[in-house]
C-alpha positions as CSV (number, residue, x, y, z in Angstrom):
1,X,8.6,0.2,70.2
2,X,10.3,1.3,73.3
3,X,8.6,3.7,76.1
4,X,10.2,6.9,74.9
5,X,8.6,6.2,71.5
6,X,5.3,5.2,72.7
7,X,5.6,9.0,74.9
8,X,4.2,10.0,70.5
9,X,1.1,10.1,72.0
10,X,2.0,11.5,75.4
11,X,0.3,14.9,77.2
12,X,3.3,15.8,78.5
13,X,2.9,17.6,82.2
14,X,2.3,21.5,81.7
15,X,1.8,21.9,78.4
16,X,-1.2,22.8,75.9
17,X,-2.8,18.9,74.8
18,X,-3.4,20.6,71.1
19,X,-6.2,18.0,70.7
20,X,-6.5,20.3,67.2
21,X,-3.2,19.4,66.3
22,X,-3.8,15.8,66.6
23,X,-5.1,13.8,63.4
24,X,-7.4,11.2,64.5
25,X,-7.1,9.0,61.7
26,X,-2.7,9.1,62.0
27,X,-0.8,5.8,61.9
28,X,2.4,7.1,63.4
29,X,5.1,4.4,64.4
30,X,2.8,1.3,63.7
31,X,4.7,-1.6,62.3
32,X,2.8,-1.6,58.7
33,X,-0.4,-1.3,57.9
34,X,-3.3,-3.1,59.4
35,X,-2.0,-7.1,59.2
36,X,1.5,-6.4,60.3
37,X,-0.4,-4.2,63.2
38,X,-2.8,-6.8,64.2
39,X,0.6,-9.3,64.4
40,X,2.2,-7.1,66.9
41,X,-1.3,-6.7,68.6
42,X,-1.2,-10.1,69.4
43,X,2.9,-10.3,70.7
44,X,1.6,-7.1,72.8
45,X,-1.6,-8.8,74.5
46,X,0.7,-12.3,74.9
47,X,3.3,-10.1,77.3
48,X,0.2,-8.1,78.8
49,X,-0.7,-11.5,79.9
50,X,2.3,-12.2,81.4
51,X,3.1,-9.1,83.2
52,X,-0.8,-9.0,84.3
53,X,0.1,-12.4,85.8
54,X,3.1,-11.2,87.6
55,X,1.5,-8.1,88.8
56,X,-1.3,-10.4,90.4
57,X,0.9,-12.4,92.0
58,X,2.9,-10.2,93.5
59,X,-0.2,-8.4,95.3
60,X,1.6,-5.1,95.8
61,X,0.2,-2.8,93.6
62,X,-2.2,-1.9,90.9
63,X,-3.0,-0.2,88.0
64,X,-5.5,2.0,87.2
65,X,-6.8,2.5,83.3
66,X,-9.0,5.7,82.0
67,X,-10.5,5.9,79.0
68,X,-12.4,8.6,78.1
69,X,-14.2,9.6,74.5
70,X,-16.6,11.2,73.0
71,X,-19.5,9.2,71.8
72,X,-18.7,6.2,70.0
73,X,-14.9,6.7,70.4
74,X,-14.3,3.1,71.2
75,X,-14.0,2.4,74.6
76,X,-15.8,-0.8,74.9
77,X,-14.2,-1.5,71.4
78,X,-10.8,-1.2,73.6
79,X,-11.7,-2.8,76.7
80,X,-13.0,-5.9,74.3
81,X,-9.8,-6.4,72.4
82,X,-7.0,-5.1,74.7
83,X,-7.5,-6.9,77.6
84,X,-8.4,-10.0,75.7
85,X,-7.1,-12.7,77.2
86,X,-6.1,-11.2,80.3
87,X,-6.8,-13.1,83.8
88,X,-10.6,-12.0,84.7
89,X,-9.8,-12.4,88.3
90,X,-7.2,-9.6,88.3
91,X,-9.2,-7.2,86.3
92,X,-11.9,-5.4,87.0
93,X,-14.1,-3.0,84.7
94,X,-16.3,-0.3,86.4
95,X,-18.4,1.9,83.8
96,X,-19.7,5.4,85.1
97,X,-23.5,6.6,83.8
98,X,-25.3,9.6,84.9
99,X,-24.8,9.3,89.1
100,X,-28.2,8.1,91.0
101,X,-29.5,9.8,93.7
102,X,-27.0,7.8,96.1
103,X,-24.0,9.0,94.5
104,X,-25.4,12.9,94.4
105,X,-25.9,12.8,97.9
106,X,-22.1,12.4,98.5
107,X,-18.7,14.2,96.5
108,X,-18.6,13.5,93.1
109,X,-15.6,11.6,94.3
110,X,-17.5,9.2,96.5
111,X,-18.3,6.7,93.5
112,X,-15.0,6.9,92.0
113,X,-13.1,6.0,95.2
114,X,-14.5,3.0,96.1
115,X,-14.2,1.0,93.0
116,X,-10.4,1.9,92.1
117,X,-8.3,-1.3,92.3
118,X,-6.7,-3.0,94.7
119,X,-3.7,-4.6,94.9
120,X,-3.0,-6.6,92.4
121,X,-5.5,-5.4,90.2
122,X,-6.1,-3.4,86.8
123,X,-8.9,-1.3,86.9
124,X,-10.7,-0.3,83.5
125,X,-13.2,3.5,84.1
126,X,-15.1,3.3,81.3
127,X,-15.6,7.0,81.9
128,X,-14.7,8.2,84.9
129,X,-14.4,10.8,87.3
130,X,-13.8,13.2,84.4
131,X,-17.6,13.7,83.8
132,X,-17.6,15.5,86.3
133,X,-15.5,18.2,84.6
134,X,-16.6,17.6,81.2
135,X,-20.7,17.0,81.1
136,X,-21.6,18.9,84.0
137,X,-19.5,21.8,82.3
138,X,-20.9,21.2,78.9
139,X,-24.6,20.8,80.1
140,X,-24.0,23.8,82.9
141,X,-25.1,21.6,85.6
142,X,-23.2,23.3,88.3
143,X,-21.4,26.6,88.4
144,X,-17.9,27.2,86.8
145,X,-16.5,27.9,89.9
146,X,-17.3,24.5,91.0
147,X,-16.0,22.2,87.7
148,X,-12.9,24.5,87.6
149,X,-11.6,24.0,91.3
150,X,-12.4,20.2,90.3
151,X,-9.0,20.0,88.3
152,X,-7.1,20.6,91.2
153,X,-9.1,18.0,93.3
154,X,-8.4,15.5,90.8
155,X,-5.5,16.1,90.8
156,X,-4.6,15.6,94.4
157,X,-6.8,12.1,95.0
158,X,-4.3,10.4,91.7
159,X,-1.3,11.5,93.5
160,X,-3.0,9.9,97.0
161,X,-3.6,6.9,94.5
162,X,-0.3,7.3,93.3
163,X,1.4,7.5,96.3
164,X,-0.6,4.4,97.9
165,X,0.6,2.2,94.8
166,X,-1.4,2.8,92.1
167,X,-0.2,3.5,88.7
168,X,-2.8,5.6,86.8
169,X,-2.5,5.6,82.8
170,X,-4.9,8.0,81.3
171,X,-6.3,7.7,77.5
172,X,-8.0,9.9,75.5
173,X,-9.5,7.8,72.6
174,X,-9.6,10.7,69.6
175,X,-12.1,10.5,67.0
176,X,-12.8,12.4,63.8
177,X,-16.6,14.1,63.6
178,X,-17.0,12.2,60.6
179,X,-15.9,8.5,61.9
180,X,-18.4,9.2,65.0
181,X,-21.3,9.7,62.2
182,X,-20.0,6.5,60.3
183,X,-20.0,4.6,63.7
184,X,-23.4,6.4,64.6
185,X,-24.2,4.8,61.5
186,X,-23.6,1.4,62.0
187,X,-25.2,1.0,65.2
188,X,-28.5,2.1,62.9
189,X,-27.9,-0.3,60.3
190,X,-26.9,-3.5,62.7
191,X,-30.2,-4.9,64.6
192,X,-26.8,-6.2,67.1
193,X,-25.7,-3.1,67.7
194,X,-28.7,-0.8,67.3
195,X,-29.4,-1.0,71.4
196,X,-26.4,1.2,71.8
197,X,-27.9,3.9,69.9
198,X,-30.0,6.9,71.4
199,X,-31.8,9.7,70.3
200,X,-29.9,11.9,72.8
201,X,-26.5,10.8,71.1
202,X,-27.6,12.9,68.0
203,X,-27.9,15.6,71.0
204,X,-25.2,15.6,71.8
205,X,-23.2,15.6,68.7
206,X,-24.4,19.1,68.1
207,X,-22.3,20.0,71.0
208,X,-19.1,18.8,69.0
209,X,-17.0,22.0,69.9
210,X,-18.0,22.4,73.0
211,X,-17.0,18.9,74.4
212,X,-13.6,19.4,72.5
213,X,-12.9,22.3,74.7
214,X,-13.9,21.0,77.7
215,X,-11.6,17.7,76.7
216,X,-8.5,20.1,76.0
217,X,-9.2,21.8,79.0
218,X,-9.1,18.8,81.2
219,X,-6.7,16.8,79.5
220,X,-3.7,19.9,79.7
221,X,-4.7,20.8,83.3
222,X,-5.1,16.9,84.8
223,X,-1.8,15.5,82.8
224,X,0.8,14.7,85.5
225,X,4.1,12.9,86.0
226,X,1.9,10.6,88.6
227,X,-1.3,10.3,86.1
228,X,-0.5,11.3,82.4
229,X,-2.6,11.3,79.8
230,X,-2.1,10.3,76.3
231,X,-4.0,11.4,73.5
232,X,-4.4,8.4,70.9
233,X,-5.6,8.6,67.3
234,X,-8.3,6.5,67.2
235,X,-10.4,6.6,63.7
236,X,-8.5,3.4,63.1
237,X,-9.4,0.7,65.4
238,X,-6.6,-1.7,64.8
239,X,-4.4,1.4,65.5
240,X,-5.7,2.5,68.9
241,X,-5.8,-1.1,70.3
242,X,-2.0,-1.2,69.4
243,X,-1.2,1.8,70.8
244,X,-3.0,1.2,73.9
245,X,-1.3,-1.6,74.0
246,X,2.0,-0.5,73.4
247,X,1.3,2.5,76.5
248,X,0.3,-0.3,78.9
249,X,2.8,-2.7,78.2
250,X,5.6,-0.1,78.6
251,X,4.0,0.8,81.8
252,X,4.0,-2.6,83.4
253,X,7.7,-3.3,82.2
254,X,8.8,-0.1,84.4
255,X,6.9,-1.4,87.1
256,X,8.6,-4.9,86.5
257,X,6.0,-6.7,88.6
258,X,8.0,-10.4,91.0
259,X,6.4,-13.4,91.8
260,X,6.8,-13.9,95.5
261,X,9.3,-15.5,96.3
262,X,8.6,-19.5,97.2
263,X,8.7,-21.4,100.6
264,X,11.8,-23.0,100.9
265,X,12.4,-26.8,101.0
266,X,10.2,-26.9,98.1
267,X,12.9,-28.7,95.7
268,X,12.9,-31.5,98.5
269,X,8.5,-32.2,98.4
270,X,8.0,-35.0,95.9
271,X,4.2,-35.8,95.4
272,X,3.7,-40.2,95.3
């Protein structure tokens, strides 16, 4: 798939994200069904690898990775089987709960800064910064003049990132209301997975339509040219690792990350 294809799932600067539009469970542009996907799943992680690699090397700049869902929508699911494989000293995964009392003494900035990557690195938000435009407004936790001017600051600390070398990708993981009951579900029904149920999930599904607005909102007014986001189906597992995939990869081949280049004389050193 080549990086105008992969632009399918693409929030494309100044225009509506039509998260309604979008069919969670859609296959579009995958190879074949789900064993001819999972093959190119695993050519996709095998040249994440190697660009990772390069990128590391290189120590110049970095990548940042968003993913934001609603409950259930797969982002540890996607952290887990994307980056499989991927060199654990070059990656870094920071998950955002509800702040502490530290972090709500300072901007709701203050936490997010501190932990984006460095050179060199990939850094994974499990959530994000986006909260703080999408459960403080759903919960009314501050004042709607306060969440709306935070588009607009958002949007000015990714291009400072952006402009200091860091490449932001931006994914929206899309889920059906019936798959997040299914997946609800399961993590009943498994004693292994029952610890990543709560009461307060159930909660919160009840505010279904309001978190959808708030994600449309933020998702058409926080798209950019220097932090896009893109909008993936994914009801399907095997098909939102893929085209996660398929984002990132394209990414880091525009990049096109160089090993340094060697000290010279090296071809003359022969080790007894």
């Amino acid at each position: 798939m080549t990086a105008a294809e992969s632009e399918r799932w693409l929030v494309r600067p100044g225009t509506d994200a039509g998260l309604a539009g979008v069919d969670p469970g859609a296959t579009h542009g995958a190879p074949g069904g789900k064993d001819e996907t999972m093959l190119d799943v695993r050519r996709l992680r095998k040249e994440l690898r190697t660009l990772q690699t390069a990128l590391w090397a290189e120590n110049q700049r970095g990548v940042l990775v968003v993913l934001q869902a609603l409950d259930a929508g797969g982002k540890d699911g996607t952290i887990k089987h994307v980056f499989r494989g991927v060199n654990a000293q070059g990656t870094r995964v920071t998950s955002f709960k509800q702040p502490n009392d530290d972090e709500l003494e300072h901007d709701f900035l203050w936490r997010v800064h501190k932990v984006t990557p460095a050179r060199g690195e990939i850094g994974i938000f499990n959530r994000s910064h986006y909260e703080d435009v999408l459960v403080v407004r759903v919960h009314d936790l501050v004042p709607e003049e306060v969440w709306r001017r935070r588009y607009g600051v958002i949007n000015d600390f990714e291009h400072e990132l952006a402009v200091a070398g860091t490449t932001i990708v931006k994914f929206f993981l899309h889920i059906s209301k019936d798959e997040q009951a299914e997946r609800f579900q399961d993590r009943l029904d498994r004693p292994d997975k029952r610890w990543k149920f709560s009461r307060n999930d159930l909660a919160e599904r009840k505010r279904w339509d309001d978190y959808q607005t708030a994600f449309e909102d933020a998702l058409t007014r926080t798209s950019t040219k220097h932090a896009p986001w893109y909008v993936i189906p994914a009801d399907r597992k095997w098909y939102r690792n893929w085209a996660v995939l398929n984002v990132l990869v394209d990414t880091l081949r525009r990049m096109d990350p160089q090993y340094p280049e060697p000290e010279e004389g090296l071809d003359d050193i022969v080790i007894d």
